[in-house]
Phi, psi and omega in degrees: 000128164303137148284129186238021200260148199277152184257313187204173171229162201301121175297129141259177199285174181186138186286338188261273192280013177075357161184175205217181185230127148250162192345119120006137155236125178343136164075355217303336162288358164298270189318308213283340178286334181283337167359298176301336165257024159093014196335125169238135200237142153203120174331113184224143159030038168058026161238178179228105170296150166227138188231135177227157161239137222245158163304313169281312174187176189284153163199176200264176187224297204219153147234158194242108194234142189203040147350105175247021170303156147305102160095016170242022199262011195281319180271007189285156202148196179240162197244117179285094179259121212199177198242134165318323171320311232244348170296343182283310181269350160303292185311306190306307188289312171258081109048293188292329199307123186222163172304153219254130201290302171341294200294007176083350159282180160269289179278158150194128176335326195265173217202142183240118173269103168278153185292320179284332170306137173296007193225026168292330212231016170247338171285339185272336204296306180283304161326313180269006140280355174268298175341305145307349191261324184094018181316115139305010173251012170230116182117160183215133166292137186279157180293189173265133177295124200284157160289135179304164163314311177291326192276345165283306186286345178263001161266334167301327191267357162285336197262359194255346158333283173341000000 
């Protein structure tokens, strides 16, 4: 499996200054403790998705956000992918852990290790070593992705072809 996550970052072109710097990646000792399992990282909602594979299949774990807009810096942290179930014994072990403001619920399966608690980066620490561990209470296998609409019609109209 590829590793697609960056060590530092790259320049790239950009018309006014002739390059540019990309994005950081959040967090980057999160990947590096994950290491042993092969991380694959992808750009989700201006955070970084981590997908680790498992015996049977791949599934996201964690995302990783470090946002410096002004008033959007509240969910930054590593991102927890979990289950409501899973929240009570989740909490004994992160303490700090709370639900993600951003998406608009009061509750929500996914969980926030926040970047401001004094204790992120030994609680992120941890969280990847339950990760490593294969805790079923971290991670969720992604759904199936719907096919768009055009890609709907071009297949009725392949099968009406036929």
């Amino acid at each position: 499996m590829s590793n697609s996550r960056r060590k530092t970052a790259a320049p790239q072109l950009d018309a006014t200054l002739g390059f540019k710097q990309r994005k950081t990646v959040p967090h980057e000792f999160v990947l590096d403790a994950l290491a042993p399992l092969s991380p694959r990282t992808h750009p989700m909602f201006g955070c970084l998705a981590v997908y680790v594979r498992d015996k049977v299949q791949e599934k996201i774990v964690l995302i990783l956000r470090n946002k410096d807009t002004p008033g959007q810096t509240a969910d930054n942290g590593v991102w927890l992918a979990t289950t409501e179930e899973h929240h009570q014994s989740l909490r004994r072990d992160f303490p700090n852990m709370r639900s993600i403001k951003v998406l608009g619920k009061k509750v929500t399966g996914w969980q926030v290790l926040p970047s401001d608690a004094e204790d992120f980066e030994e609680a992120a620490l941890r969280a990847c070593e339950f990760v490593l561990a294969g805790d079923p209470r971290i991670g969720k296998v992604p759904g199936a992705r719907r096919a768009s609409k055009s890609g709907a019609k071009k297949a009725v109209k392949s099968r009406a072809k036929s």
